[in-house]
C-alpha positions as CSV (number, residue, x, y, z in Angstrom):
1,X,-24.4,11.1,-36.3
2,X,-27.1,9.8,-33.8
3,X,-28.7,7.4,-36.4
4,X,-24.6,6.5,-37.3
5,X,-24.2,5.7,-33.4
6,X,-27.5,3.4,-33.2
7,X,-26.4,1.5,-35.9
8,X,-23.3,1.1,-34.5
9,X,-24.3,-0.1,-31.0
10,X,-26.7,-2.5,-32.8
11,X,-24.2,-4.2,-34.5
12,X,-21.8,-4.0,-31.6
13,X,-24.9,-6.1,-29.6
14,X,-25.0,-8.7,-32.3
15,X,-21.1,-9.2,-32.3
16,X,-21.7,-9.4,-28.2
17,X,-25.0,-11.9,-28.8
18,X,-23.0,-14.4,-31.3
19,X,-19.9,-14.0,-28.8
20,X,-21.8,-15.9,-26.1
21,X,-23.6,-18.2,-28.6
22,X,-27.2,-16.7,-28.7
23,X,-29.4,-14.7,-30.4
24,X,-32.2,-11.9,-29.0
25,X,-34.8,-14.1,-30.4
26,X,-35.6,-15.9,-33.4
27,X,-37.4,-12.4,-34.6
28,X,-34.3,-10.6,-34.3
29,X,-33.5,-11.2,-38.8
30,X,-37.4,-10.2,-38.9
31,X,-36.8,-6.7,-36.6
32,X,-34.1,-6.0,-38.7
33,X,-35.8,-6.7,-42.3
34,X,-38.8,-4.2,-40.9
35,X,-36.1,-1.8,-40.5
36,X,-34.4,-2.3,-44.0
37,X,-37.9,-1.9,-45.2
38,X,-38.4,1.5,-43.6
39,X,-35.2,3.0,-44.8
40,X,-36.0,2.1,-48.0
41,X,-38.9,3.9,-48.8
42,X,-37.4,6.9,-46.7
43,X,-34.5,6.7,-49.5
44,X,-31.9,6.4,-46.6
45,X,-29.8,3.8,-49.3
46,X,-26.8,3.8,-47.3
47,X,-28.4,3.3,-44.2
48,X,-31.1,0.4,-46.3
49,X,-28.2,-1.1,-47.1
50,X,-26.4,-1.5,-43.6
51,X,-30.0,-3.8,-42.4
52,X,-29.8,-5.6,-45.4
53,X,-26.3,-6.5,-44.9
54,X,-27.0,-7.5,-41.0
55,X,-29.9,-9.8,-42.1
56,X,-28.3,-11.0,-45.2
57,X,-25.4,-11.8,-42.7
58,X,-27.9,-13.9,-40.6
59,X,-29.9,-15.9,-43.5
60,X,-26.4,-16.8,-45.2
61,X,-26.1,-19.2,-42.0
62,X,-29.7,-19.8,-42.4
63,X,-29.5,-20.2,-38.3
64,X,-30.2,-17.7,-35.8
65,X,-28.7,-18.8,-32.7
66,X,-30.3,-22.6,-32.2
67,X,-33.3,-21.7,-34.2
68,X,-33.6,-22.1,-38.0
69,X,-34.0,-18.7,-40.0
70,X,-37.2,-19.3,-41.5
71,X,-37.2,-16.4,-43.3
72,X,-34.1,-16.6,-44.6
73,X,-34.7,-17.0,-48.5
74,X,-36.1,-13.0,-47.9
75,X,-32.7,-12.1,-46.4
76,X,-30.0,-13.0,-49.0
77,X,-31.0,-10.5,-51.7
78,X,-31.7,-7.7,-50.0
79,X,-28.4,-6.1,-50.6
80,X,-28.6,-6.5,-53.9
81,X,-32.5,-5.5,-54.5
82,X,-31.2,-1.9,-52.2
83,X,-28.5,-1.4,-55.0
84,X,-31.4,-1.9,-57.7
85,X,-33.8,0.3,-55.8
86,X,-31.2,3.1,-55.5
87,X,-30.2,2.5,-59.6
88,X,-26.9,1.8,-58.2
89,X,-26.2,-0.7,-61.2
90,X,-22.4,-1.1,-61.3
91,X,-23.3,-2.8,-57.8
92,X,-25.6,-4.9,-58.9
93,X,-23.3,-6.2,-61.4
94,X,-20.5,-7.0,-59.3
95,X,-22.6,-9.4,-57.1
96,X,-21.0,-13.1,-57.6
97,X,-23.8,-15.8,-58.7
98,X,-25.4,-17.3,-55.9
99,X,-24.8,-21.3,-55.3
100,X,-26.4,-23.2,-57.5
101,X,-28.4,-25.0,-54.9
102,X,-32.1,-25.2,-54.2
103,X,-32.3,-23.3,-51.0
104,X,-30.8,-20.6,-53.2
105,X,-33.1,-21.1,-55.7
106,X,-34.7,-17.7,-54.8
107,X,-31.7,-15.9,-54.7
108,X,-30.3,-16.6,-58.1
109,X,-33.5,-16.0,-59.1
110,X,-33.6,-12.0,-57.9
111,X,-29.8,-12.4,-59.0
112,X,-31.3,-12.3,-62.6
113,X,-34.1,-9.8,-62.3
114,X,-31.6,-7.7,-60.6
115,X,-28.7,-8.1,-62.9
116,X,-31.7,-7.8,-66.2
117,X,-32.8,-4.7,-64.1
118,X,-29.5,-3.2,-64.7
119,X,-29.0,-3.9,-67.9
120,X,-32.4,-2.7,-69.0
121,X,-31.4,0.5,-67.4
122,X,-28.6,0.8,-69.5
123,X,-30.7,0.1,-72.7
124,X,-28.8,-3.4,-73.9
125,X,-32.0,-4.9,-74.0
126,X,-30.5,-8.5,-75.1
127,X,-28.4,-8.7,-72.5
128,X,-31.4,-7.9,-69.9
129,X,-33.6,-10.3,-72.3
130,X,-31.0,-12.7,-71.3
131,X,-31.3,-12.6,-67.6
132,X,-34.9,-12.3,-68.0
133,X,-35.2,-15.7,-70.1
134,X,-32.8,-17.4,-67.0
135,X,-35.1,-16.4,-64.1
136,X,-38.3,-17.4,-66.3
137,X,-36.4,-20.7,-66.2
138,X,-36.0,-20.8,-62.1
139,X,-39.0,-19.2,-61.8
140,X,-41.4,-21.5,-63.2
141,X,-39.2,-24.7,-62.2
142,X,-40.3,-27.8,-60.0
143,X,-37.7,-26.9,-57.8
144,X,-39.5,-23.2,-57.6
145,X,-42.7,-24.9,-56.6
146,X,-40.7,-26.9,-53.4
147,X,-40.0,-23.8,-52.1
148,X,-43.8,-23.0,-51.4
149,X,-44.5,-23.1,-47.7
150,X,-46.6,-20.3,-45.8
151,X,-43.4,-18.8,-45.0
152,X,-42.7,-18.1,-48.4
153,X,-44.5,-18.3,-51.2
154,X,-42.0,-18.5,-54.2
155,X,-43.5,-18.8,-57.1
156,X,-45.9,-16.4,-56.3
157,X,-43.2,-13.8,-55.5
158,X,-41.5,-14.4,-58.2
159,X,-44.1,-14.1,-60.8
160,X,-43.8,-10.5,-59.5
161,X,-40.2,-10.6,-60.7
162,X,-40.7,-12.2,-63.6
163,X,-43.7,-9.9,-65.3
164,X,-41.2,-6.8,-63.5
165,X,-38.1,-8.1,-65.8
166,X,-40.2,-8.4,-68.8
167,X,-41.7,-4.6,-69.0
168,X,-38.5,-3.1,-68.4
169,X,-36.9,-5.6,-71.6
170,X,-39.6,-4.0,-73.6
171,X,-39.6,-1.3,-72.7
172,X,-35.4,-1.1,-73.7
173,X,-36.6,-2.0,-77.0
174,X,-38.8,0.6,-77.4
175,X,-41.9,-1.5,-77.0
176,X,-43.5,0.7,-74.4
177,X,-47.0,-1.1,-75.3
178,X,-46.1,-4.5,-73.7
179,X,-43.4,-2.7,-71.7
180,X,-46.8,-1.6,-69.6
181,X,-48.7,-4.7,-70.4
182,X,-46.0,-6.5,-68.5
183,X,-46.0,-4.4,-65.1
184,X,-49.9,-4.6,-65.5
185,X,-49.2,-8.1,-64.8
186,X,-46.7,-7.8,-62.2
187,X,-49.1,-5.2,-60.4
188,X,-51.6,-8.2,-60.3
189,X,-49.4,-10.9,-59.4
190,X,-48.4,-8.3,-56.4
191,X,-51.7,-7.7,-55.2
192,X,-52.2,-12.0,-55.5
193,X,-49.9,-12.3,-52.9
194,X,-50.7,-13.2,-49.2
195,X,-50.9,-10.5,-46.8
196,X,-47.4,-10.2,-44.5
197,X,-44.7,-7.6,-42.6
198,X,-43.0,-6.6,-44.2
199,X,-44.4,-7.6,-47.9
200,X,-43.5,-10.9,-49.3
201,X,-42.8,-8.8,-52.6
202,X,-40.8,-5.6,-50.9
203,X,-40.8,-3.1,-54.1
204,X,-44.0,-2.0,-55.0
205,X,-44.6,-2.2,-58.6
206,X,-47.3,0.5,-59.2
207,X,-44.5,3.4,-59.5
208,X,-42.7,1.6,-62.4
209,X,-46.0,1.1,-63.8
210,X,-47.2,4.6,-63.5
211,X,-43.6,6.3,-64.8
212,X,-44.1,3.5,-68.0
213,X,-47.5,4.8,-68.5
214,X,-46.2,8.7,-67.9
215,X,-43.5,7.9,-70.3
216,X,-46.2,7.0,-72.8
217,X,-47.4,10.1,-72.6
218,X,-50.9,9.3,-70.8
219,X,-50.6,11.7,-68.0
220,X,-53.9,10.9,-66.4
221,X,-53.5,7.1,-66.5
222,X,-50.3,7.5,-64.6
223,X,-51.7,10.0,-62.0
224,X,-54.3,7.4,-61.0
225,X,-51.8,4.6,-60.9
226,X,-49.4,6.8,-58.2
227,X,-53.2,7.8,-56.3
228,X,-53.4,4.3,-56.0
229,X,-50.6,3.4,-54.6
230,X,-50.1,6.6,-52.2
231,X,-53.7,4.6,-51.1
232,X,-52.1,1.4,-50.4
233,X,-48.7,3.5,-49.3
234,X,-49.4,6.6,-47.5
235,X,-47.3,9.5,-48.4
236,X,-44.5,6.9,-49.3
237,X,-42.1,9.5,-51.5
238,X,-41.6,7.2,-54.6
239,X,-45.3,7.8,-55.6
240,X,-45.2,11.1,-54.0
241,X,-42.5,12.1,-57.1
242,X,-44.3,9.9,-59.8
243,X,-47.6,12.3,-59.1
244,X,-46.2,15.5,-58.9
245,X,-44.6,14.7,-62.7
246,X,-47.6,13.3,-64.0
247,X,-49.8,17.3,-62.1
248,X,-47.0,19.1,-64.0
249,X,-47.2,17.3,-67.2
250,X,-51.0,18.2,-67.1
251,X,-50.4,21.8,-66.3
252,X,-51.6,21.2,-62.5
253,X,-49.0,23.5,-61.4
254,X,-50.9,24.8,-58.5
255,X,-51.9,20.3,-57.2
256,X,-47.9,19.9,-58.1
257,X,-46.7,22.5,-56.0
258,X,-48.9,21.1,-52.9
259,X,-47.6,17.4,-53.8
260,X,-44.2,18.2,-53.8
261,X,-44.2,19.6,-50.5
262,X,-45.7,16.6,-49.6
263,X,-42.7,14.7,-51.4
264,X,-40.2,17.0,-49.3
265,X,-41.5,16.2,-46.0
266,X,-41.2,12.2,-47.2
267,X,-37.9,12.6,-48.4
268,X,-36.5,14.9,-46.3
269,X,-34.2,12.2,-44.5
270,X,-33.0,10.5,-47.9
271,X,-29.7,10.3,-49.4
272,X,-30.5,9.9,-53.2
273,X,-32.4,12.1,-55.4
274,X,-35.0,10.8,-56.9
275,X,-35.8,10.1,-61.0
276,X,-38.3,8.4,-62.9
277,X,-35.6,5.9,-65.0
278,X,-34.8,3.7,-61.7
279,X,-38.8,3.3,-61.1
């Protein structure tokens, strides 16, 4: 009810701001994407998904107040990319094609890997192939390469997208070889990309990789992929979950029992329940 309230007020202070024709500061769309990003890993989706609607809100102007949203190619999809997170997939496929202009390029890019996402998930690997070979298009266009600035570097994010969509179309054909050759690669192209709050690339890819690799039946292997990214992400429940079913599958019941108190304490605040299928 509290966290109901604040959210509340907060929007009630951005209907006051755009009433009297400003905003709290150009930061304000960045404040609000840092707290999308915490909700997210908390697996709060319906309160993930209240942020990303307030900045996708703001970057759809591409203004806030008299200032130009920089950042505003981050904003657009992040409704979208909290339905995908969540494996909330008839959502995903209900979003409407983004214009086919090239500030949008981004955006109708994601709109692919999101939209391939779901169908993967779904096993009709030809349609994901589909939406995979259209943001391989966008992805590795001229127009892609435009977008480059130190506020954003495209093509390098969506490399990340691109290898991403391509394991998970393997791995709906059953190819789970290149299924975790391709998130290798995505992995890498992640950890290519330039340091910045919150991450140019939000979703870290290691858990997908790890559950791909625990799905191949390599235990071990996937265990040291979710070490490595509680490392880079401490105690961030998503690995938290990936490690304690890699322990079990080993017969650690005793380390599994310790990491899945660990997981509880994370994910004490989240609406969803986790599983391995929407990693």
């Amino acid at each position: 009810m509290a966290n109901a309230k604040a959210i509340k007020a907060d929007q009630s202070y951005l209907r006051h701001c755009r009433a009297q024709g400003f905003y709290p500061g150009v930061y304000y769309p960045h404040n609000v994407h840092f707290i999308w990003y915490a909700r997210l890993f908390q697996g709060r989706s319906a309160d993930a998904l209240v942020a990303a609607k307030q900045a996708a809100d703001i970057a759809y102007d591409n203004y806030c107040g008299p200032n130009k949203a920089v950042e505003a190619p981050r904003f657009r999809h992040l409704p979208w990319l909290t339905w995908a997170r969540f494996g909330q997939w008839d959502e995903v496929l209900k979003v409407a094609q983004p214009p086919a202009t090239n500030d949008f390029l981004a955006d109708r890019a994601l709109w692919h890997f999101t939209r391939g996402l779901a169908f993967a998930a779904r096993q009709q690997a030809e349609a994901a192939a589909q939406e995979h070979a259209e943001l391989v298009k966008l992805a590795q266009s001229d127009d892609a390469k435009k977008l480059d600035s130190p506020q954003f570097p495209a093509t390098a994010v969506l490399a990340v997208a691109e290898h991403w969509l391509a394991g998970k179309v393997a791995g709906a054909r059953g190819d789970t070889r290149a299924m975790i050759e391709h998130l290798e690669k995505a992995v890498s192209a992640e950890d290519a990309l330039p340091y910045m709050e919150p991450a140019y690339w939000p979703i870290p890819p290691r858990p997908a990789l790890g559950a791909a690799i625990l799905q191949s039946g390599d235990a071990a292997k996937a265990e040291q992929v979710f070490r490595e990214d509680l490392r880079r992400w401490p105690r961030n429940g998503w690995a938290l979950f990936g490690l304690e079913q890699c322990l079990r599958s080993q017969g650690k019941a005793q380390a599994a029992d310790l990491v899945r108190r660990e997981f509880d304490q994370a994910w004490k605040r989240a609406d969803v329940k986790l599983d391995l299928a929407c990693f």
